[in-house]
Backbone as a chain_set.jsonl record, in Angstrom:
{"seq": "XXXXXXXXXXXXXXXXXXXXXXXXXXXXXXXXXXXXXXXXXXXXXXXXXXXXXXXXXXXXXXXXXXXXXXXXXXXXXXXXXXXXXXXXXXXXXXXXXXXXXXXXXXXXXXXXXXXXXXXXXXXXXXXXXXXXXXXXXXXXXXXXXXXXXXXXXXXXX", "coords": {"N": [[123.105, 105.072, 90.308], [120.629, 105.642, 89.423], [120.391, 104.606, 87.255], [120.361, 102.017, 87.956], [117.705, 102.352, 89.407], [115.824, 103.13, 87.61], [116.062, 100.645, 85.994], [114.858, 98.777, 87.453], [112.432, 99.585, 87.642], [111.482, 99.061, 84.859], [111.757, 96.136, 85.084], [109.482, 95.684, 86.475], [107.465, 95.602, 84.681], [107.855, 93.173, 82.722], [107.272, 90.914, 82.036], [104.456, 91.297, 80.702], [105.204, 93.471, 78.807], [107.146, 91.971, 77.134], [105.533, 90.156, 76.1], [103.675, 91.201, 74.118], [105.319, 92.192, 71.939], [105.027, 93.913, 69.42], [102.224, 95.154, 69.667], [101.657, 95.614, 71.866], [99.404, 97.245, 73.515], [96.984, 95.663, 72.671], [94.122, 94.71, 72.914], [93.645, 95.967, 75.41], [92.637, 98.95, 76.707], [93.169, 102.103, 75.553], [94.608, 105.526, 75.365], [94.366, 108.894, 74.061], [97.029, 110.835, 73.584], [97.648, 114.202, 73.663], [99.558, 115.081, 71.534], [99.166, 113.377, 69.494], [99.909, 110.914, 69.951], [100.225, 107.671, 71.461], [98.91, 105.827, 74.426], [98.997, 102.927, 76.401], [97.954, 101.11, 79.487], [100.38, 99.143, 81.725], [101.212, 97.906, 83.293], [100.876, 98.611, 86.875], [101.466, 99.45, 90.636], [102.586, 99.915, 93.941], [105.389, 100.985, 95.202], [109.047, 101.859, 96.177], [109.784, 104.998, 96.406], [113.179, 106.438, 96.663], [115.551, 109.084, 97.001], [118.563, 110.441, 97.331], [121.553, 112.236, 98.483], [124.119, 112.468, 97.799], [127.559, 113.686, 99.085], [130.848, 115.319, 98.897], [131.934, 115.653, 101.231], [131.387, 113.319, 102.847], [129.268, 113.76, 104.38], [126.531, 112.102, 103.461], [122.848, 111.415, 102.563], [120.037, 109.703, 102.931], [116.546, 109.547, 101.526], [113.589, 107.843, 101.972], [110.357, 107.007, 100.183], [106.73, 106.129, 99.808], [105.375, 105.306, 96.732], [103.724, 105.282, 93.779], [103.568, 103.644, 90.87], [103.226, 104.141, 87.689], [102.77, 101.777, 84.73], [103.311, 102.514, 81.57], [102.43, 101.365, 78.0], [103.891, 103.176, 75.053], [102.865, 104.558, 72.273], [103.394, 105.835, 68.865], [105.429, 108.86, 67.599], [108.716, 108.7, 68.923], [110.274, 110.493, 70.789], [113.556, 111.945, 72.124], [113.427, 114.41, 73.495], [113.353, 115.798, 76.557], [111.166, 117.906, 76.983], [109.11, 117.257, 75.642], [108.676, 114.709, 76.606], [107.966, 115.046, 79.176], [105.837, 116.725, 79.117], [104.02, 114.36, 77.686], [104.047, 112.469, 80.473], [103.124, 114.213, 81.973], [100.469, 114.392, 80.723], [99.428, 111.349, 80.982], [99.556, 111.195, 83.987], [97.524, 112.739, 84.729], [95.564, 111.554, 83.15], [95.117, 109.266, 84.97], [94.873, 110.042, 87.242], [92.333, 110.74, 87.076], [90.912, 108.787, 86.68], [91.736, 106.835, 89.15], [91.139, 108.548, 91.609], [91.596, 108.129, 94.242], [94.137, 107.087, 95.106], [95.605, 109.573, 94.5], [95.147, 110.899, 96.463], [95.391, 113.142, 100.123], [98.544, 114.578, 100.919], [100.491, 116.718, 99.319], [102.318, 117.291, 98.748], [104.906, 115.423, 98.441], [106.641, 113.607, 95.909], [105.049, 111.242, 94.609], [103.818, 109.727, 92.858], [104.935, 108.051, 90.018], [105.6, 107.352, 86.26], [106.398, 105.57, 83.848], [107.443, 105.153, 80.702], [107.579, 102.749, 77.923], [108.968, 102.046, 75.069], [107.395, 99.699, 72.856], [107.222, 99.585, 69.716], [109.162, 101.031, 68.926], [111.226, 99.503, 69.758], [111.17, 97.0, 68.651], [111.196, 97.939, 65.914], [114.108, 98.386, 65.858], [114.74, 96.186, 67.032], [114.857, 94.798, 68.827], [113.617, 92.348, 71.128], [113.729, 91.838, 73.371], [112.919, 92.391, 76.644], [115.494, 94.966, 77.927], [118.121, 96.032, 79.36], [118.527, 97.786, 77.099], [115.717, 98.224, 76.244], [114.058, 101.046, 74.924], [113.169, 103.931, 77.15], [111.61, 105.806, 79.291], [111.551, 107.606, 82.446], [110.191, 109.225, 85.085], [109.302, 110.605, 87.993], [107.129, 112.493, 90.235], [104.353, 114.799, 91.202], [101.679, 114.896, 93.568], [99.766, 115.99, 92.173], [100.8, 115.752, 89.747], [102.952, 117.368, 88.862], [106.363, 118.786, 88.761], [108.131, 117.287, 87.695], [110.427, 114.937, 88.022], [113.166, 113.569, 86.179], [114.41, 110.39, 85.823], [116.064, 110.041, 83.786], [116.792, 109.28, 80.251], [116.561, 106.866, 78.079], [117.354, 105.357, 75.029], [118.651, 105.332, 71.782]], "CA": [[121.939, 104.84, 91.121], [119.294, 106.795, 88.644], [120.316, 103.499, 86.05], [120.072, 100.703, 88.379], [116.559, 102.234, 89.75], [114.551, 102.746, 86.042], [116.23, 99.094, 85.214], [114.476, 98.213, 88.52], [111.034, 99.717, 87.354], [111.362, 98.053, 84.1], [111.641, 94.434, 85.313], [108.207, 94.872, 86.805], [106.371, 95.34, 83.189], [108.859, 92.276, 81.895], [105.912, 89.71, 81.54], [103.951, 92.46, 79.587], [105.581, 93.977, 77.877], [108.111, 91.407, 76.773], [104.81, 88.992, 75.584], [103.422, 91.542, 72.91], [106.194, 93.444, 71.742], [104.653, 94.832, 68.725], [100.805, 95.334, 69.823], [101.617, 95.589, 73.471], [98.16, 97.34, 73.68], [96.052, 94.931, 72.146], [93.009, 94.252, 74.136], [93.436, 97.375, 76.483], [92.147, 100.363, 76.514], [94.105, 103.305, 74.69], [94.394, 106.734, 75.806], [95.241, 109.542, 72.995], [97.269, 112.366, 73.955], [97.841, 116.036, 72.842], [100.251, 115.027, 70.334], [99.275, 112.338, 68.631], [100.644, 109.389, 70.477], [98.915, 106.537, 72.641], [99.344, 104.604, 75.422], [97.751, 101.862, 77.302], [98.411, 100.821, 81.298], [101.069, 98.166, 81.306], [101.173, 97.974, 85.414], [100.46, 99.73, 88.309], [101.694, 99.355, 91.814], [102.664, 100.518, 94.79], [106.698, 100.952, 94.986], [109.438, 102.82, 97.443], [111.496, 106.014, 95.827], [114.665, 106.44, 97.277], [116.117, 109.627, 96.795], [120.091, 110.407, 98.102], [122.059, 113.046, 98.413], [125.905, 112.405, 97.996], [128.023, 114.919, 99.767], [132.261, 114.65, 99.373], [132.611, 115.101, 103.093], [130.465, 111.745, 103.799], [127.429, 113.678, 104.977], [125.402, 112.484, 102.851], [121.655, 111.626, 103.244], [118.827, 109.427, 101.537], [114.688, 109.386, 102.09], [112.676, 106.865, 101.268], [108.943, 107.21, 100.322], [105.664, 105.334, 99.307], [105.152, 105.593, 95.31], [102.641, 104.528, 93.035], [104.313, 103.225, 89.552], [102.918, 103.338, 86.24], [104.169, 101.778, 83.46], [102.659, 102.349, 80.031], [103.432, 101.199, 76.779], [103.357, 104.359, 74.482], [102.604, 104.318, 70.178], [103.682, 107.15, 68.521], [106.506, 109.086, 67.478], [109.481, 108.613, 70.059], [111.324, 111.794, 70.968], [114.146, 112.17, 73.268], [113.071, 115.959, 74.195], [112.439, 115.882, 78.105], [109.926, 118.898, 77.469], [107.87, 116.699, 74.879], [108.253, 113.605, 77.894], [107.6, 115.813, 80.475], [104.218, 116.597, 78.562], [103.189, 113.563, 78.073], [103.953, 112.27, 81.551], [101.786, 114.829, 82.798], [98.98, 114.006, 80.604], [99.502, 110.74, 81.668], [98.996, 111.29, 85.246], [96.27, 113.277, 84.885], [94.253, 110.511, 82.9], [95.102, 107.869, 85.557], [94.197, 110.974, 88.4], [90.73, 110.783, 86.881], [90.688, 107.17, 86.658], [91.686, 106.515, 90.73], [91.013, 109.363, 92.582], [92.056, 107.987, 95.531], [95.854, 106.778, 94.814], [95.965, 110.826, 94.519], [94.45, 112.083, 97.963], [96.831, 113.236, 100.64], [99.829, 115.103, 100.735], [100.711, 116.797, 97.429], [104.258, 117.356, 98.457], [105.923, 114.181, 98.235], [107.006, 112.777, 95.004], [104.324, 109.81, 95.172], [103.673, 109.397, 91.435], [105.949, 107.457, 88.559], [105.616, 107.033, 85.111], [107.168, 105.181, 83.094], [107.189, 105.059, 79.463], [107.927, 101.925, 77.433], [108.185, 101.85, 73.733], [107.781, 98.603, 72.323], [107.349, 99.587, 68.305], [110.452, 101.74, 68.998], [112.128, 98.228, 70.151], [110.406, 96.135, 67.453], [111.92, 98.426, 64.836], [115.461, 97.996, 66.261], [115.412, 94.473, 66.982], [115.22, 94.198, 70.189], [112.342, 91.95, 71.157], [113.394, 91.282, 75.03], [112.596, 93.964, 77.641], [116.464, 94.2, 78.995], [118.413, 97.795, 79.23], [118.3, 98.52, 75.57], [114.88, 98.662, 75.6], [113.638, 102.646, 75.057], [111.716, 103.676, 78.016], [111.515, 106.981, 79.946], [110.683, 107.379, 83.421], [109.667, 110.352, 86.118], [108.424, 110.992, 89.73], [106.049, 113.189, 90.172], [104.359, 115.332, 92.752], [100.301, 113.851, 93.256], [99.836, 117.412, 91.57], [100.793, 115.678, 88.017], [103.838, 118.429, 89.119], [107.126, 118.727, 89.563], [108.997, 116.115, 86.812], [112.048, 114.279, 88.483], [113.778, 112.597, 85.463], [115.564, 109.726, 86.035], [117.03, 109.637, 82.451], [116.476, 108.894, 78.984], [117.099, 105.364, 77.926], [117.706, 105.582, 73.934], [119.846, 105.614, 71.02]], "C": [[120.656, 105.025, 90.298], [118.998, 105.022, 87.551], [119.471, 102.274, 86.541], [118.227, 101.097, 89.107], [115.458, 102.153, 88.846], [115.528, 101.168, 85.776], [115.211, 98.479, 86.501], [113.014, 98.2, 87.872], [110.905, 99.051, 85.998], [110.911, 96.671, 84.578], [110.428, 94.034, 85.988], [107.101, 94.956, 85.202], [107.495, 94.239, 82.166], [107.445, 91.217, 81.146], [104.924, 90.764, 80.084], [103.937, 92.867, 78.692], [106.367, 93.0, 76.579], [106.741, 90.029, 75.716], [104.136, 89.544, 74.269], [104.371, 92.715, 72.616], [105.627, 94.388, 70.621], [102.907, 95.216, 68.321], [101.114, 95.088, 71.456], [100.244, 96.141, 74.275], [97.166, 96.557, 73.161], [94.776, 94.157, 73.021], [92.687, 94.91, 75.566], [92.884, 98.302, 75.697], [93.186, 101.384, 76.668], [93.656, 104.392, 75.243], [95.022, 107.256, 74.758], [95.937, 110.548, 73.487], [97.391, 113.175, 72.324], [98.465, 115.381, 71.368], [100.349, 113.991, 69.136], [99.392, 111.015, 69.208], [99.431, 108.759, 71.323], [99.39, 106.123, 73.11], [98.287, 103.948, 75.592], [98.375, 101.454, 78.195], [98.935, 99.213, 81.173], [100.901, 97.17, 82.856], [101.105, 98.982, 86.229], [100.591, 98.921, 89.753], [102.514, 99.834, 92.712], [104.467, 99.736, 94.951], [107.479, 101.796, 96.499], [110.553, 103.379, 96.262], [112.078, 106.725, 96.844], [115.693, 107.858, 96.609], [117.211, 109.501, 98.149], [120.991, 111.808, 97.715], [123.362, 112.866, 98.709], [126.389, 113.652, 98.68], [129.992, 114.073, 99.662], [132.751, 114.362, 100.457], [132.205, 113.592, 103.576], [129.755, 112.234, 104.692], [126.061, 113.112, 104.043], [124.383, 111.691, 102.797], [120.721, 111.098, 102.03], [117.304, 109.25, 102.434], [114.193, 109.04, 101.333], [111.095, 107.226, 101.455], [108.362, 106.498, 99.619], [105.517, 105.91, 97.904], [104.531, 105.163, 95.002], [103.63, 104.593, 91.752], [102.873, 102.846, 88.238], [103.484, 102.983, 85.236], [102.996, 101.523, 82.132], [103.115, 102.204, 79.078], [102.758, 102.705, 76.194], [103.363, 103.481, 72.903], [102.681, 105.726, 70.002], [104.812, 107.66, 68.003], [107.423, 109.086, 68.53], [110.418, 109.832, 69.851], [112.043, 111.823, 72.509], [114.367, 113.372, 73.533], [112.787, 115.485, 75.28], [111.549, 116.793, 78.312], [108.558, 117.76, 77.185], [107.728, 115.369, 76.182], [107.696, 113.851, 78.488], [105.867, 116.036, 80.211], [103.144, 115.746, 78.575], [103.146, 112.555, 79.323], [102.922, 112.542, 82.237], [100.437, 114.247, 82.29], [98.655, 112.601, 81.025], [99.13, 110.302, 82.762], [97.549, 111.614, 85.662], [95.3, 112.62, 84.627], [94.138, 109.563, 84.553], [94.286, 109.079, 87.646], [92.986, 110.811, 88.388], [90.025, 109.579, 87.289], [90.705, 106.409, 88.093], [92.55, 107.501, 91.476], [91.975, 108.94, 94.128], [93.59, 107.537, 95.934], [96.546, 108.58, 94.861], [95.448, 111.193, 96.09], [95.951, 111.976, 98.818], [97.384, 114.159, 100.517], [100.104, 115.327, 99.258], [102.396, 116.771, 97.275], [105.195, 116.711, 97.999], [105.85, 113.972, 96.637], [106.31, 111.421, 94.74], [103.638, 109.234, 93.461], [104.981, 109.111, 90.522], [105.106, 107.111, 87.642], [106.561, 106.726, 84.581], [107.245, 104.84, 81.828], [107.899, 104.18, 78.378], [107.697, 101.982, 75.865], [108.458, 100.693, 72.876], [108.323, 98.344, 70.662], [108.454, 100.227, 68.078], [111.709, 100.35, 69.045], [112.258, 97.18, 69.037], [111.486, 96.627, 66.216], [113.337, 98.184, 65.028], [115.918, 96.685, 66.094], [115.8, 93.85, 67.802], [113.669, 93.529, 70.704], [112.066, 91.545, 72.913], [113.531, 92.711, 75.951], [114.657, 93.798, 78.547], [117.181, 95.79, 78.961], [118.903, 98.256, 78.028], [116.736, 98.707, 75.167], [114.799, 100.324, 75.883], [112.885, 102.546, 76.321], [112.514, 105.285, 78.51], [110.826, 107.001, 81.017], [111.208, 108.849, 84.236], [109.182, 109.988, 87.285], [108.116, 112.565, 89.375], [105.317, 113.803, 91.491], [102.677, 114.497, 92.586], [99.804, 114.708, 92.474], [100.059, 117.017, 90.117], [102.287, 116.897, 87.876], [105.066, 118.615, 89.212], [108.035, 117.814, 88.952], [110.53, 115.99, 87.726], [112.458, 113.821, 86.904], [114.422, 111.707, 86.05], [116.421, 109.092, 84.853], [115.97, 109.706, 81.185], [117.081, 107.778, 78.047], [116.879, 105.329, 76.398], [118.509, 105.997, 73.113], [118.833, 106.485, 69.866]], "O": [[119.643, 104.436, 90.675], [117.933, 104.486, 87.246], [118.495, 101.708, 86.049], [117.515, 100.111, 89.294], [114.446, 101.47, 88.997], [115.071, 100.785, 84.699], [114.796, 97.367, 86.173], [112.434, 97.151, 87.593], [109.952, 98.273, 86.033], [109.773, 96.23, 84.418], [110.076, 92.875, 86.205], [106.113, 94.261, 84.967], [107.842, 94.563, 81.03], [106.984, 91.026, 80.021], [104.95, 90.705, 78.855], [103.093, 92.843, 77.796], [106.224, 93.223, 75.377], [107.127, 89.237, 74.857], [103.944, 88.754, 73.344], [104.229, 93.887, 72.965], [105.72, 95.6, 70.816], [102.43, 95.461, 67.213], [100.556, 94.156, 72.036], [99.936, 95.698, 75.382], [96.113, 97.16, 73.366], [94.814, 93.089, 73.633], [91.898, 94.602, 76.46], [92.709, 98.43, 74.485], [93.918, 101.527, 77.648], [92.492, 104.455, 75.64], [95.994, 106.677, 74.274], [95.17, 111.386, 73.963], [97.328, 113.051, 71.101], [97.822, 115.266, 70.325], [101.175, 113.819, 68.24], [98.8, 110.068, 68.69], [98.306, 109.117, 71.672], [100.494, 105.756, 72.708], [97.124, 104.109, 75.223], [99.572, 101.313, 77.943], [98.267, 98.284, 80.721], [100.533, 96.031, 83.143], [101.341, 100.172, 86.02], [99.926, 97.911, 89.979], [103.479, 100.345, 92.143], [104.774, 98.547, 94.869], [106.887, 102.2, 97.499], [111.47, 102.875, 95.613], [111.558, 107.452, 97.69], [116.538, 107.583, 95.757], [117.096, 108.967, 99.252], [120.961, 112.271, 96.575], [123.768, 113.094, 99.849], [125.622, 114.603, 98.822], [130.375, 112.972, 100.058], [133.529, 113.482, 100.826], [132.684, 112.938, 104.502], [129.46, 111.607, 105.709], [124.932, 113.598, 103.987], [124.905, 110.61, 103.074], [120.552, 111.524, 100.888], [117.102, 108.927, 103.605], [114.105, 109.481, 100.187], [110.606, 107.623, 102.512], [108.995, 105.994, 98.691], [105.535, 107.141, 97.884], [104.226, 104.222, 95.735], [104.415, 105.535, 91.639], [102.073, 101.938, 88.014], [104.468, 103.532, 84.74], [102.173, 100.636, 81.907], [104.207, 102.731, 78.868], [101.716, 103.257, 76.546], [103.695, 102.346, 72.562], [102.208, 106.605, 70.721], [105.568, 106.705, 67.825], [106.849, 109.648, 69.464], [111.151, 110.032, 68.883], [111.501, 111.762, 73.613], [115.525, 113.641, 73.855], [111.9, 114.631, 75.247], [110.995, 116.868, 79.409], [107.58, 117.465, 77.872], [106.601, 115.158, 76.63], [106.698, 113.168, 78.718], [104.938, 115.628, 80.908], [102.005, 115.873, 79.024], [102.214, 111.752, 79.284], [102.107, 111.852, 82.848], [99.541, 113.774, 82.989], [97.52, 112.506, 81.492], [98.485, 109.258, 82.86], [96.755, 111.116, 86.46], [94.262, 112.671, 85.287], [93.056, 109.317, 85.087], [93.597, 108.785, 88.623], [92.363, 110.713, 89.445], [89.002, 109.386, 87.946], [89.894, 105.509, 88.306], [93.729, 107.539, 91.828], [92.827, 109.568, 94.757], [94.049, 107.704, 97.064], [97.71, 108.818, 95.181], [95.812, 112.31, 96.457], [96.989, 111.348, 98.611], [96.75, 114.971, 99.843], [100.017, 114.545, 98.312], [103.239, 116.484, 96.425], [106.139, 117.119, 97.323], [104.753, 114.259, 96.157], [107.055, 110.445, 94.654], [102.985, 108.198, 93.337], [105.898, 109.922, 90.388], [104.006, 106.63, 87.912], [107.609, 107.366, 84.663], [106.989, 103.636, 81.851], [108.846, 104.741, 77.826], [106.57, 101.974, 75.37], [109.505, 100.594, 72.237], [109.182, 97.565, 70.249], [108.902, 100.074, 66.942], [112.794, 100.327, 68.462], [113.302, 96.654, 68.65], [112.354, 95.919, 65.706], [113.807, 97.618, 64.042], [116.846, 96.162, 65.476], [116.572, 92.897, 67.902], [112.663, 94.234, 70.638], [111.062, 91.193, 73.533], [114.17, 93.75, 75.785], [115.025, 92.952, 79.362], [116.516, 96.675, 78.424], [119.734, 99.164, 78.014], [116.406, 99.196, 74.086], [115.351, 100.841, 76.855], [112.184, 101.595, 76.665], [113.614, 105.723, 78.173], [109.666, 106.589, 80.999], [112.287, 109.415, 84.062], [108.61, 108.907, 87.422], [108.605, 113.414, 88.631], [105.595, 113.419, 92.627], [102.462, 113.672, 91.698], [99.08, 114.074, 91.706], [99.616, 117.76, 89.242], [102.605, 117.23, 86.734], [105.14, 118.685, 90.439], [108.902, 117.438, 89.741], [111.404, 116.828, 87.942], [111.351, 113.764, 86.369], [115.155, 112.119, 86.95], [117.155, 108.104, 84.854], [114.789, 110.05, 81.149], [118.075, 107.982, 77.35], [115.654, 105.222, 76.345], [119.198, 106.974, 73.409], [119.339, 107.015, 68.877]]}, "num_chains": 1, "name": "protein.A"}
């Protein structure tokens, strides 16, 4: 379920991403984080996450909610640490918090923030030039709080 939903959020930065694979920021505006790395805003829109709760008896139980999706390409070193993700996720959020206030108001509880983290020069170097489930990418939910990291994996060799 976790696979088929980040292949889901992929296929909306396909056009995008898939048209400058190795300058995927080129003509956006760059954000630097903490550690060195950069992104730039690939897409943004309004999504539904679907959490589920299996159970062996066959109780088991899913809730759907309103999301906001970002998907950024990153530049930088690529690490499959989920602290160092988790990091820049947050900072992440927090730029785009600054940036539209109002996608944050509300309810902090819910899970209403994704990121998703695409790395094209990571792909480039490989040899993969089409966005398809070998590209790298990393993705989260989030509380509106910037809070609270869901993973839904780590897509890399």
């Amino acid at each position: 379920m976790r696979y088929l939903f980040a292949c889901l959020l992929m296929t909306a930065a396909l056009p995008a991403a898939a048209a400058q694979p190795s300058a995927a920021c080129k003509g956006q505006q760059s954000y630097a984080l903490s550690d060195g790395s950069s992104w730039c805003l690939l897409h943004s829109d309004k999504t539904t996450l679907t959490s589920t709760l299996s159970r062996d008896d066959g109780n088991s139980k899913s809730s759907s909610n309103q999301a906001h999706i970002f998907v950024v390409a990153m530049n930088g070193a690529f690490s499959k640490r989920m602290g160092t993700s988790e990091k820049r996720m947050k900072e992440i959020c927090q730029v785009m918090r600054s940036k539209s206030p109002d996608l944050f108001a509300g309810r902090t509880q819910d899970r209403n923030i994704i990121v998703s983290m695409l790395w094209p020069e990571k792909a480039a170097a490989e040899g993969i030039q089409k966005l398809d489930h070998r590209f790298p990418n990393q993705a989260a939910a989030m509380t509106k709080k910037c809070s609270a990291l869901r993973h839904f994996g780590t897509r890399s060799r």
